[in-house]
MARSE-189541 format. One record per residue (C-alpha): residue number from 1; x, y, z; chain. Coordinates in nm, 4 decimals. Last residue first. Example, Ala and Ser with C-alpha at 12.3 -4.5 7.8 and 13.67 -1.06 7.14 Angstrom:
pos_xx_yy_zz_unit
2_1.3670_-0.1060_0.7140_A
1_1.2300_-0.4500_0.7800_A
//
This chain:
pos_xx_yy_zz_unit
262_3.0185_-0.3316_-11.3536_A
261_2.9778_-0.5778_-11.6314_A
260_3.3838_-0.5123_-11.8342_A
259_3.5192_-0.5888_-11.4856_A
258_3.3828_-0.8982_-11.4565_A
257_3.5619_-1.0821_-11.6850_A
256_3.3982_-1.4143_-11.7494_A
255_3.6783_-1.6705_-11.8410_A
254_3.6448_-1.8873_-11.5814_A
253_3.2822_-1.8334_-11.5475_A
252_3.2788_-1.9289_-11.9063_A
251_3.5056_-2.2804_-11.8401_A
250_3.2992_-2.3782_-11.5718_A
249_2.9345_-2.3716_-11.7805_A
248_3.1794_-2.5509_-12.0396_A
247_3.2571_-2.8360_-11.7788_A
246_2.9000_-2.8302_-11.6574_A
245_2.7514_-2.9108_-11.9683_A
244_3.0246_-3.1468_-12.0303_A
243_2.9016_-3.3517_-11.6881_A
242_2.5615_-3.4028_-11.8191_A
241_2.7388_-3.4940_-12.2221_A
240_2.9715_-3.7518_-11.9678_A
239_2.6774_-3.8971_-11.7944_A
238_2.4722_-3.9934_-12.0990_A
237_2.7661_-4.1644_-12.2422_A
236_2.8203_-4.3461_-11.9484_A
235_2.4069_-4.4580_-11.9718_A
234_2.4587_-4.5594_-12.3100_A
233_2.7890_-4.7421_-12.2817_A
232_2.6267_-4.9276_-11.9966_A
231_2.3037_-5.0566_-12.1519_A
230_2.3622_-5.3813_-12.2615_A
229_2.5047_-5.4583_-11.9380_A
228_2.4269_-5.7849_-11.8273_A
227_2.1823_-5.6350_-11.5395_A
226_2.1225_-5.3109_-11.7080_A
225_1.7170_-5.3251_-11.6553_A
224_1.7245_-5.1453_-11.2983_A
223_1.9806_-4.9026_-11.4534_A
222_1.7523_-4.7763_-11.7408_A
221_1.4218_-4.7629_-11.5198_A
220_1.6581_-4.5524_-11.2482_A
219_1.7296_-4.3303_-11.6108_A
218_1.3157_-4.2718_-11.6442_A
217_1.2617_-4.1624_-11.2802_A
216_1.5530_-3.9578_-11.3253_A
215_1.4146_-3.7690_-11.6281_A
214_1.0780_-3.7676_-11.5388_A
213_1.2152_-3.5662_-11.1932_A
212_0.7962_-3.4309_-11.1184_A
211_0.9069_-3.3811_-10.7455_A
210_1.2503_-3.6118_-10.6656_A
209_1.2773_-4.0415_-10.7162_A
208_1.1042_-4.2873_-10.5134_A
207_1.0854_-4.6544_-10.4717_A
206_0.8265_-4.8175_-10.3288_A
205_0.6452_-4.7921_-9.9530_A
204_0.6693_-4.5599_-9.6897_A
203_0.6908_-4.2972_-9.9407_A
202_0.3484_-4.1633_-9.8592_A
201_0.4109_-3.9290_-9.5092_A
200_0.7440_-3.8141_-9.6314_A
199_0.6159_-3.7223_-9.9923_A
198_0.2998_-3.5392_-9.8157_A
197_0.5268_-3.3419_-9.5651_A
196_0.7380_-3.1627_-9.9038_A
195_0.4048_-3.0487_-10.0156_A
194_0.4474_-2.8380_-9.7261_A
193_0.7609_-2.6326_-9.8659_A
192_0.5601_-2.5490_-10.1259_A
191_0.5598_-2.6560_-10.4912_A
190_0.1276_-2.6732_-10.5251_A
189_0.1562_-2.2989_-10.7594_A
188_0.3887_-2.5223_-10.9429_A
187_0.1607_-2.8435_-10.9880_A
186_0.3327_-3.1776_-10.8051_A
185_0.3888_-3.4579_-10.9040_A
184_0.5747_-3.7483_-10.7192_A
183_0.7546_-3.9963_-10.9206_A
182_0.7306_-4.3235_-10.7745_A
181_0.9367_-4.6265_-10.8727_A
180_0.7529_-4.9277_-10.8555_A
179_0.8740_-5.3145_-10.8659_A
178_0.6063_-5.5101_-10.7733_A
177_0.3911_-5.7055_-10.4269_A
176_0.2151_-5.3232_-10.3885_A
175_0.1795_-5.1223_-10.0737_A
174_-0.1039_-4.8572_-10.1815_A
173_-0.0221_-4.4979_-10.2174_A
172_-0.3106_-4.2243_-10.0975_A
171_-0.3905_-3.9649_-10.3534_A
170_-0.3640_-3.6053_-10.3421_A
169_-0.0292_-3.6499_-10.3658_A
168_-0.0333_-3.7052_-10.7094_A
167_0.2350_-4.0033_-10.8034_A
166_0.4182_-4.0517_-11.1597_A
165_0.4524_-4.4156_-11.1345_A
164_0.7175_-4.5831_-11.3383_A
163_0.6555_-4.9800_-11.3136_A
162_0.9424_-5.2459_-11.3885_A
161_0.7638_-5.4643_-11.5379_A
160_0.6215_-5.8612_-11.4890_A
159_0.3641_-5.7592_-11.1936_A
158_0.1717_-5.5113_-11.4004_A
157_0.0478_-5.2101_-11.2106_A
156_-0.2652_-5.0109_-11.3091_A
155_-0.3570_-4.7500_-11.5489_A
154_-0.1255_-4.8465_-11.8220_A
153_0.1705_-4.6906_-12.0384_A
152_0.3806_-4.9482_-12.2475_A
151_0.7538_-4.9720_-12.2411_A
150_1.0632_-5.1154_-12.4252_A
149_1.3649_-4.9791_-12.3529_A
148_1.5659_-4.8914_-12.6766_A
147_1.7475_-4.6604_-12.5135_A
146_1.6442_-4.3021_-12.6718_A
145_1.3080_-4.4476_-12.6480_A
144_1.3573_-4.4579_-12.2751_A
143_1.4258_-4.1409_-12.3127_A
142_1.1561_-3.9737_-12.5242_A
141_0.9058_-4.2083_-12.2798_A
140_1.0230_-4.0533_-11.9731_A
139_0.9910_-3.6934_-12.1077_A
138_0.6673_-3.7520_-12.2632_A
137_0.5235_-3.9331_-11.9309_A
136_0.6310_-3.6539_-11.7659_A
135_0.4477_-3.3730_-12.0106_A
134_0.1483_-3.5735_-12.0206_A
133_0.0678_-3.5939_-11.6378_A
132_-0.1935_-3.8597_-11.6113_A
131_-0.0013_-4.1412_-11.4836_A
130_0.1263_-4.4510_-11.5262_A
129_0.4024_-4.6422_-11.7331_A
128_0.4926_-4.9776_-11.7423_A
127_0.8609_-5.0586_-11.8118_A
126_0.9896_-5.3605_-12.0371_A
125_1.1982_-5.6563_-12.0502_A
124_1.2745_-5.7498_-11.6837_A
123_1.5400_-6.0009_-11.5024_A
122_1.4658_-6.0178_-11.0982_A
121_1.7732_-5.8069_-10.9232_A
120_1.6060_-5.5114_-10.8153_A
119_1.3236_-5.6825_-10.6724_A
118_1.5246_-5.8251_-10.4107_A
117_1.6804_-5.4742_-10.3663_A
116_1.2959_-5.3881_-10.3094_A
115_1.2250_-5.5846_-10.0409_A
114_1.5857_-5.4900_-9.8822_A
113_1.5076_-5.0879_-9.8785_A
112_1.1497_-5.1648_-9.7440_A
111_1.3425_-5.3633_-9.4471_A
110_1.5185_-5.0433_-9.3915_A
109_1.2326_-4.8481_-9.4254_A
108_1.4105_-4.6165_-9.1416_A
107_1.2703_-4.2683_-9.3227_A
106_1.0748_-4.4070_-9.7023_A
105_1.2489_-4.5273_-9.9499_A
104_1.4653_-4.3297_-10.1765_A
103_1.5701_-4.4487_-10.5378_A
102_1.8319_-4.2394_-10.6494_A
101_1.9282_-4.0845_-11.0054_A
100_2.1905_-3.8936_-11.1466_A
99_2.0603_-3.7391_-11.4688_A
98_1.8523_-3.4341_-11.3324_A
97_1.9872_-3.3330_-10.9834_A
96_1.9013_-3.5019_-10.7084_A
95_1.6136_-3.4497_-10.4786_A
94_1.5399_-3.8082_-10.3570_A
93_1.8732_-3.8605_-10.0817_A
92_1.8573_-3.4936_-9.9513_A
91_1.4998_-3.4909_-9.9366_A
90_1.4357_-3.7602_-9.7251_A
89_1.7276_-3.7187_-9.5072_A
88_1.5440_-3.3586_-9.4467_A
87_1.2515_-3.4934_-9.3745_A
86_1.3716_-3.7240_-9.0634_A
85_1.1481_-3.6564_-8.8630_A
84_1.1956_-3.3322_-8.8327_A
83_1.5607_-3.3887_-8.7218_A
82_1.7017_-3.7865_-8.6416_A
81_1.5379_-4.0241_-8.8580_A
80_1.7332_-4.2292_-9.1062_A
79_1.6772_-4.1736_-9.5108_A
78_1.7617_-4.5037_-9.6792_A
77_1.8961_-4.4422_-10.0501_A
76_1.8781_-4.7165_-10.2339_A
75_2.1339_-4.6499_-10.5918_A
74_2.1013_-4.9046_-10.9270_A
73_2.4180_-4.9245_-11.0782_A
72_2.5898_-4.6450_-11.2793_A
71_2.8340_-4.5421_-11.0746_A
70_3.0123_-4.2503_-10.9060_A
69_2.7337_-3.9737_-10.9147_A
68_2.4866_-4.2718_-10.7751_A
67_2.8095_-4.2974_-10.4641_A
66_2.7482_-3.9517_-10.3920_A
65_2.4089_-3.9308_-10.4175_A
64_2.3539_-4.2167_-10.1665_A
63_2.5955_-4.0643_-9.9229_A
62_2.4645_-3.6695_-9.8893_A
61_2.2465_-3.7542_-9.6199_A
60_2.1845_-3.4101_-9.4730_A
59_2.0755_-3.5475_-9.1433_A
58_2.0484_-3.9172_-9.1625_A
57_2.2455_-4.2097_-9.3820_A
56_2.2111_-4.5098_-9.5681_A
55_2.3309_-4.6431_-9.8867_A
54_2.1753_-4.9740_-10.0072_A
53_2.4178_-5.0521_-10.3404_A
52_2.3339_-5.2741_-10.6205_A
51_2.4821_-5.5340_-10.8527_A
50_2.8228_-5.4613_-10.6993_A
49_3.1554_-5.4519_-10.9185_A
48_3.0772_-5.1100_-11.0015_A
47_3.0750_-4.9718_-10.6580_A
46_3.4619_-4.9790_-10.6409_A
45_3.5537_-4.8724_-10.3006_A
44_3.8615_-4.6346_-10.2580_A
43_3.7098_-4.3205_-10.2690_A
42_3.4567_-4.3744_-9.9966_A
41_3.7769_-4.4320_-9.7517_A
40_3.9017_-4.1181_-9.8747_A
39_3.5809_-3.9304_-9.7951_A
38_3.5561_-4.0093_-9.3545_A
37_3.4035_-3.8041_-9.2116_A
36_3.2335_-3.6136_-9.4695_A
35_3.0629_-3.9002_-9.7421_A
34_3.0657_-4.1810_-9.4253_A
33_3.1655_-4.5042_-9.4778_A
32_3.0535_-4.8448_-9.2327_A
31_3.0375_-5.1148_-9.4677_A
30_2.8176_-5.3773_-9.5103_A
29_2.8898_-5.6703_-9.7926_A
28_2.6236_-5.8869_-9.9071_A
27_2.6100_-6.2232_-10.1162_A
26_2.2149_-6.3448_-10.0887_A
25_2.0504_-6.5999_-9.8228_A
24_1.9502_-6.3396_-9.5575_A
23_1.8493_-6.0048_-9.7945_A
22_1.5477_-5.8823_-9.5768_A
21_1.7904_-5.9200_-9.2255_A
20_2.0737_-5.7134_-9.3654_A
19_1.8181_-5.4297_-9.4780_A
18_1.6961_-5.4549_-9.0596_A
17_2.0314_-5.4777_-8.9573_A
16_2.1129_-5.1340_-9.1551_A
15_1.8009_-4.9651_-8.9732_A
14_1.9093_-5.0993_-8.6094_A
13_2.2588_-5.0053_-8.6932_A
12_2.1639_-4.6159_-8.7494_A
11_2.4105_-4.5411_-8.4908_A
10_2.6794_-4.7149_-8.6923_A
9_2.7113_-4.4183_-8.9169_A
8_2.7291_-4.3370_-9.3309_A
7_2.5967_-4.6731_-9.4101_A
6_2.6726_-4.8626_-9.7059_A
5_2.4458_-5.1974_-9.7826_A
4_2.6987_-5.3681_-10.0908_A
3_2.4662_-5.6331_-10.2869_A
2_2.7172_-5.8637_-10.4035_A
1_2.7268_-6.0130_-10.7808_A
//
């Protein structure tokens, strides 16, 4: 299957060529599709029928997340410097909501982006956890139990798995020849808007989901292992009881009369 790299502008060609570059020698389509300019064109590709999609974009980056919401294949999201250095691309891409996850890299890693897409499409059979937050390994463990994925929890990488990191930032990350998703954690009275700097300065290598997301760090582990698809009914399943809850949350404010609460 293709490899689709999606950018939402040709001005960030030098970050898109550098993606194209990594994956010389595989099947990949680029396309040139913004999320606002231009949303009908979006609507018309099918991002099931690639193995993985590179989406790019700067500003408030909303294009990875909106393709993740429409599939569930593995989602790059490649921030693009233009403001603050490109922290707010950053944080658009890796703060999504519970149950729809991307996998950031760090701002114009495009060639990061394509080192890990290679990655993406090796064959594993379990996930390596690591960490010392209890809570987050709990909640990725509960679902990739739910799954069936098999996993172990470690204190150092293992080559063979797909390895679920959850990050302090109080520590430095090392480049590492594996697959790692990085799940940054951070305390609650530590949740400031300068914790946000220590993400951007350490995610220029790996994978990353959003601030102490288990859940999404966990379902990313789920995609990256669906290669022949054993796990697709699961994962659509998953995504229709997220999207109920907001069906029924609809339905009430629908129905909420707000004369009778004035």
């Amino acid at each position: 299957m293709k490899i689709l790299v999606i950018f939402g502008s040709d001005s960030d060609k030098e970050v898109y060529k550098d993606i194209c570059k990594e994956l010389s020698g595989l099947d990949v389509e680029l396309r040139i599709i913004s999320a606002h300019k231009t949303p009908t064109k979006l609507e018309e590709v099918s991002f099931d029928s690639y193995a993985i999609i590179i989406a790019g974009a700067g500003l408030a980056a909303h294009l990875p997340g909106v393709i993740a919401a429409k599939t569930i294949r593995p989602v790059i999201g490649v921030p693009c410097k233009q403001n603050y250095e490109g922290l707010d691309a950053l944080l658009s891409i890796i703060q999504m909501p519970p149950g729809i996850p991307v996998l950031g890299v760090g701002v114009n890693q495009g060639k990061e982006a394509g080192i890990n897409a290679r990655r993406l499409m090796k064959k594993y059979g379990r996930v390596t956890i690591i960490g010392e937050d209890k809570k987050l390994i709990e909640k990725s463990s509960s679902i990739l139990n739910d799954f069936g994925i098999s996993f172990t929890t470690s204190s150092s990488i293992d080559m063979l798995s797909v390895n679920l990191v959850f990050a302090s930032l109080d520590d430095p990350i090392q480049k590492k020849d594996a697959l790692v998703i990085y799940c940054p954690v951070v305390e609650k009275n530590d949740d400031t808007a300068e914790a946000s700097i220590n993400i951007l300065r350490r995610s220029l290598t790996g994978l990353w989901v959003g601030t102490n997301n288990a859940e999404n760090a966990a379902l990313a582990c789920v995609q990256t292992m669906n290669g022949e698809g054993g796990y697709t009914k699961k994962l659509l399943d998953y995504r229709k009881k997220k999207a109920q809850k907001v069906i029924d949350a609809d339905e009430g404010a629908r129905t909420y009369d707000h004369r009778k609460h004035h």
